[in-house]
Structure formats: C-alpha cells, structure tokens
N, CA and C atoms as an extended XYZ file, in Angstrom:
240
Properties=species:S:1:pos:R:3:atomname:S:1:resname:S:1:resid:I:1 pbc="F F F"
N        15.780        8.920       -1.642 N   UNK     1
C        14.810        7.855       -1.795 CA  UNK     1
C        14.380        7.783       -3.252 C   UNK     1
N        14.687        6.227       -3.511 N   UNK     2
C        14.252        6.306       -5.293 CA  UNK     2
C        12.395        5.886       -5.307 C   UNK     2
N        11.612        6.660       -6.370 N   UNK     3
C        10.554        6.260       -6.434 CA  UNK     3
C        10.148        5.628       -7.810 C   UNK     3
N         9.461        4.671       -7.791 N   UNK     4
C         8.873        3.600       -8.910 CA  UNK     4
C         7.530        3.855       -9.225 C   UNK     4
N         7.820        4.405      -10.280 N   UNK     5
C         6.437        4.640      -11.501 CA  UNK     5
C         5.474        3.839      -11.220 C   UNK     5
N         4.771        3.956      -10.715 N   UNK     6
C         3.352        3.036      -10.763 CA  UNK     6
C         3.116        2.219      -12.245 C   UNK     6
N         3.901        2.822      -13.431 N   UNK     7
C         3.709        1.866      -14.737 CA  UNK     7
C         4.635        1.284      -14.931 C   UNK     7
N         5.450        0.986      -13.779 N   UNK     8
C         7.200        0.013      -13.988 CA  UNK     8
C         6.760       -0.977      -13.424 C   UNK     8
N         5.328       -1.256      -11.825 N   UNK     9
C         5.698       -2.780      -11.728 CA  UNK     9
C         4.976       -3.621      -12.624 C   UNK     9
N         5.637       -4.913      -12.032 N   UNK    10
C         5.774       -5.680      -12.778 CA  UNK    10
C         4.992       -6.728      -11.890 C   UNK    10
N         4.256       -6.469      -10.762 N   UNK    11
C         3.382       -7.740      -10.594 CA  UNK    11
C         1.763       -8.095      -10.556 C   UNK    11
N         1.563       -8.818      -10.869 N   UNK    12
C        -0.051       -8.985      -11.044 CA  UNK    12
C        -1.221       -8.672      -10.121 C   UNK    12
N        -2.067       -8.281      -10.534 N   UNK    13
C        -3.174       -8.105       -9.683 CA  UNK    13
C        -3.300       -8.765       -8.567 C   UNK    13
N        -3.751       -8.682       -7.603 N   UNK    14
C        -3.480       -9.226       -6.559 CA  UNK    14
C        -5.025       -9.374       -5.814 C   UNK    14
N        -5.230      -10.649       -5.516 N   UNK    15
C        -6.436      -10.697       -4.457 CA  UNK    15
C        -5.973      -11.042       -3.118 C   UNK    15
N        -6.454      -10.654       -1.787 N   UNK    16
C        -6.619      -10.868       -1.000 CA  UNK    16
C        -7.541      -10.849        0.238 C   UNK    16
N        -7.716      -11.725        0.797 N   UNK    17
C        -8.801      -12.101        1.878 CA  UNK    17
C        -8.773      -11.070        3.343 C   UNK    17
N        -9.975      -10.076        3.768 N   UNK    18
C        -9.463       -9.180        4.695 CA  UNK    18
C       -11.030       -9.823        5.461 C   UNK    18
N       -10.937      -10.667        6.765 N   UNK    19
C       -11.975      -10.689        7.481 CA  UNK    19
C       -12.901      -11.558        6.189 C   UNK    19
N       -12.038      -12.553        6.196 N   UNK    20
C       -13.161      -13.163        5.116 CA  UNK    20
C       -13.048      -13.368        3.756 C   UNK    20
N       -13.265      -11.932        3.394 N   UNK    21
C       -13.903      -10.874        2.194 CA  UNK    21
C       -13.246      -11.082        1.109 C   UNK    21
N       -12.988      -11.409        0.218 N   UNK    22
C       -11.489      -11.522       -1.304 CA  UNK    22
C       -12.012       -9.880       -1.401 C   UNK    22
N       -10.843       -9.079       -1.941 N   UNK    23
C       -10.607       -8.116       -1.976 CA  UNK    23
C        -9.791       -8.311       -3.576 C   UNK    23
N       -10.264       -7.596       -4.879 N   UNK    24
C        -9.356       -7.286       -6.219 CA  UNK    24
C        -8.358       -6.244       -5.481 C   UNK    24
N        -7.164       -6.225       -5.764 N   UNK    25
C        -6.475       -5.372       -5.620 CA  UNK    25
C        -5.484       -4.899       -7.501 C   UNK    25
N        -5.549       -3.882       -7.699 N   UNK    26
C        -5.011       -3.496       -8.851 CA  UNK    26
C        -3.866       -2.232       -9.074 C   UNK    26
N        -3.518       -2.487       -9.710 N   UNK    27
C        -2.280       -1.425       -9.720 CA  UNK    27
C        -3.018       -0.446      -10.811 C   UNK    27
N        -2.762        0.822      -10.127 N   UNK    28
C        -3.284        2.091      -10.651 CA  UNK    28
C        -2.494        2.669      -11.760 C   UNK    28
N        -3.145        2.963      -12.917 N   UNK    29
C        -2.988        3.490      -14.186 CA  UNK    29
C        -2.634        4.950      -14.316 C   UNK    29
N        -3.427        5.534      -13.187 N   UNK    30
C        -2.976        6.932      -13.521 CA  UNK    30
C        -3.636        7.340      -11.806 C   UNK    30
N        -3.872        8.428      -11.762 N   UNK    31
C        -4.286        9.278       -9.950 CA  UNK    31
C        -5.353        8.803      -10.377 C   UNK    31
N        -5.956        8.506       -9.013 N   UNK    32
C        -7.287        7.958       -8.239 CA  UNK    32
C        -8.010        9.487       -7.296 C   UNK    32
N        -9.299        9.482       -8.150 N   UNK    33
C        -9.912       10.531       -7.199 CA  UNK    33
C       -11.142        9.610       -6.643 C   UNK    33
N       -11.125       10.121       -5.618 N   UNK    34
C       -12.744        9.319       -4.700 CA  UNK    34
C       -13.067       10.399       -4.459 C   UNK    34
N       -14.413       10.437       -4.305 N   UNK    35
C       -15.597       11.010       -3.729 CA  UNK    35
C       -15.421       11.293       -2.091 C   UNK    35
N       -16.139       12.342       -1.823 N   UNK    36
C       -15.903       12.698       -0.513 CA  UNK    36
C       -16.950       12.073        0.244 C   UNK    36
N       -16.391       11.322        1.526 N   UNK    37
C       -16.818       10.623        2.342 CA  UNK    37
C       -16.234        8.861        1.481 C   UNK    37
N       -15.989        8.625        0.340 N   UNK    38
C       -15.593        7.147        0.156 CA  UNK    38
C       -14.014        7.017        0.908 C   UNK    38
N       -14.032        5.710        0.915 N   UNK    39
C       -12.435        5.621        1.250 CA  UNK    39
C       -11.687        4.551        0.209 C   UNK    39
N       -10.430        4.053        0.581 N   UNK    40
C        -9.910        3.612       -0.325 CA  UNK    40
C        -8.309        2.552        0.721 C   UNK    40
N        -8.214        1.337       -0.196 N   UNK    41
C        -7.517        0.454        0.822 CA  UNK    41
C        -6.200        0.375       -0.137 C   UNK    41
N        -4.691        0.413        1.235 N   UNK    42
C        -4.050        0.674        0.020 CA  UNK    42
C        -3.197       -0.635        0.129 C   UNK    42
N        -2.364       -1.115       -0.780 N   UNK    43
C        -1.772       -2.830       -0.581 CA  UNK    43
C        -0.314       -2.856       -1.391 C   UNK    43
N         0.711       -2.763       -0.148 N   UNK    44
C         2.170       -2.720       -0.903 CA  UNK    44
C         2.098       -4.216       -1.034 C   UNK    44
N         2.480       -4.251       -2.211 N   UNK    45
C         2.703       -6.032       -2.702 CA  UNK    45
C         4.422       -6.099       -2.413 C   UNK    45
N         4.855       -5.403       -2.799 N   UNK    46
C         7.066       -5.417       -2.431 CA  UNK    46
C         7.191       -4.385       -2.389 C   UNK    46
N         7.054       -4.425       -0.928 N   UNK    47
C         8.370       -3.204       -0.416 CA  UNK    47
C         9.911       -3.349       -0.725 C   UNK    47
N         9.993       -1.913       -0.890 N   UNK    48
C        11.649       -2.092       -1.654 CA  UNK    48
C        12.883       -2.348        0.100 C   UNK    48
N        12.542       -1.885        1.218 N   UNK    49
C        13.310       -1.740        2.138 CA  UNK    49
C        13.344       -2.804        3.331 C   UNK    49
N        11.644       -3.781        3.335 N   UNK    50
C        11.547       -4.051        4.347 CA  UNK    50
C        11.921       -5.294        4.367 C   UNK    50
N        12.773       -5.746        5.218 N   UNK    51
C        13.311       -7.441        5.434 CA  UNK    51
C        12.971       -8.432        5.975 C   UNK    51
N        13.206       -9.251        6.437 N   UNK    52
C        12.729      -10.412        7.591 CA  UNK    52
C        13.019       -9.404        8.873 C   UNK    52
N        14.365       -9.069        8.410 N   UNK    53
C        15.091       -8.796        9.678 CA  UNK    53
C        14.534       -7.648       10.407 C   UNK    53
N        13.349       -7.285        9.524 N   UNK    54
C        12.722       -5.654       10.324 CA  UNK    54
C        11.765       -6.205       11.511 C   UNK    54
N        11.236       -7.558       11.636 N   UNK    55
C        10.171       -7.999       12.555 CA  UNK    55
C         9.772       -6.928       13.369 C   UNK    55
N         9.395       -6.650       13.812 N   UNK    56
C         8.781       -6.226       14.882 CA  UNK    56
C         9.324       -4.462       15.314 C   UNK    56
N        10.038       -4.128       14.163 N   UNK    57
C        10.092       -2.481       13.849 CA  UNK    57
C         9.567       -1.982       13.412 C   UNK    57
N         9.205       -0.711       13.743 N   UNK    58
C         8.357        0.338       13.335 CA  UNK    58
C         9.035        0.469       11.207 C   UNK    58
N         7.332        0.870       11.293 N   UNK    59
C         7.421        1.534        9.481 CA  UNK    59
C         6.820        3.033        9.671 C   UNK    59
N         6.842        3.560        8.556 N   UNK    60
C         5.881        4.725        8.648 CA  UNK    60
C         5.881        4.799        7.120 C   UNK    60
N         3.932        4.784        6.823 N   UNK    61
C         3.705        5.081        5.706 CA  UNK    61
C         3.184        6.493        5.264 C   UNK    61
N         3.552        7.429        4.229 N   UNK    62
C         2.923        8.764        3.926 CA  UNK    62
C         2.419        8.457        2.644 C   UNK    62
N         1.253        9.633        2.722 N   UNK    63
C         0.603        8.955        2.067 CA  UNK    63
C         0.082       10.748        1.320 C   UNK    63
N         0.430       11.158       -0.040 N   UNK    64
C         0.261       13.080       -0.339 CA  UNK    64
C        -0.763       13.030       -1.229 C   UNK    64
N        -1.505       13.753       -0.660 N   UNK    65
C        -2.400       14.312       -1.956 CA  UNK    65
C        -2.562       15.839       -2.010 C   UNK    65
N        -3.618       15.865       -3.135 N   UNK    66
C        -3.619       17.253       -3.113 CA  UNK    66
C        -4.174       18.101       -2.249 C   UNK    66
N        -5.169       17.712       -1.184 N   UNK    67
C        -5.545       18.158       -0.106 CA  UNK    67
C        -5.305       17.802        1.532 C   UNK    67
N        -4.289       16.955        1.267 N   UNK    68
C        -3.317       16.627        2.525 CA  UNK    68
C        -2.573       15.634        2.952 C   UNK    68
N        -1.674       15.377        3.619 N   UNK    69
C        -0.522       14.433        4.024 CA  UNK    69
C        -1.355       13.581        5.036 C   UNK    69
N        -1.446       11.989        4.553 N   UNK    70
C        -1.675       11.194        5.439 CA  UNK    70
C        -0.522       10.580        6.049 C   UNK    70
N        -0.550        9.936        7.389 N   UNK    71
C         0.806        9.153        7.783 CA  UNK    71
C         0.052        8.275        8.639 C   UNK    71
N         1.011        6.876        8.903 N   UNK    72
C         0.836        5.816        9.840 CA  UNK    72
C         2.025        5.315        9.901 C   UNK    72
N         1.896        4.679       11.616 N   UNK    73
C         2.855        4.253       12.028 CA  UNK    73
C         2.936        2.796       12.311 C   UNK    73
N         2.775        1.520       12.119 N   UNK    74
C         2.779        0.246       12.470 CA  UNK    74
C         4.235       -0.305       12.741 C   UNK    74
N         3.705       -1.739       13.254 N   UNK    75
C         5.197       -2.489       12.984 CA  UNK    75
C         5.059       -3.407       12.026 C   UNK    75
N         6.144       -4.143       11.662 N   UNK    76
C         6.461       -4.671       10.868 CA  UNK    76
C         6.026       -6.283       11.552 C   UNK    76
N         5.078       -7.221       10.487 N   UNK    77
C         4.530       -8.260       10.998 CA  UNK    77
C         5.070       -9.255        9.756 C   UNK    77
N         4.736      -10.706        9.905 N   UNK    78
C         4.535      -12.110        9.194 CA  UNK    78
C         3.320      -11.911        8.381 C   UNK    78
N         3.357      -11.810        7.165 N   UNK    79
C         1.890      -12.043        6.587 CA  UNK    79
C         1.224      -13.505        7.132 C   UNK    79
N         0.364      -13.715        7.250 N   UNK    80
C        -0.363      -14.960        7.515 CA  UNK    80
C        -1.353      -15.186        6.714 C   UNK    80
C-alpha cells in the first residue's frame, strides 16, 4: 500500500455542510494533538481505491496514533 504525504495533496480546502452546519475542512501541516476528551472529524476528499463500482461495499478505515489504533467499518455510499 502506497502512502501520500499529507504535503503532496494537491486539493483545496474544503467546506462542507454536516446537519446543516458548513464545516472548514483543511489539510494538515504537520500531527494534530487534541486535548483529552476533544474530538476531531476526519474528511477523505480522494480516495485513491474507491470507485463507482464499490457501491454498496464495505471499506475499513484505520486510523494510528500514538496511544491507539482506531478502525471503522462502513459501506461505500453516493455523496449527496
């Protein structure tokens, strides 16, 4: 699995609407520490793997830090 530098992409900030809300979304400069008890929302703008043709298949995202392995399992939807 090839991985992409967080300082290679190449697309713009990104807003989006969650329940309403506009949400800044930004591409990270360097590691992100939060505070314990904050949380944090995460937003693949291009996935390198996923197609039309994945509809309705499972993904699984991991997610490492230094104090532990997150994972989720969804399917694959239509943005709307």
């Amino acid at each position: 699995m090839e991985e992409t530098s967080h300082s290679d992409a190449t697309f713009p900030n990104q807003t989006i609407s969650v329940a309403g809300q506009p949400y800044q979304f930004q591409v990270a400069s360097e590691g992100i520490s939060l505070k314990s008890g904050s949380s944090m929302a995460l937003y693949i703008a291009t996935p390198n793997n996923i197609m039309v043709y994945d509809m309705g298949q499972p993904v699984r995202v991991v997610i490492t830090t230094t104090q532990s392995i997150y994972s989720i399992e969804t399917n694959v939807e239509s943005p709307s």
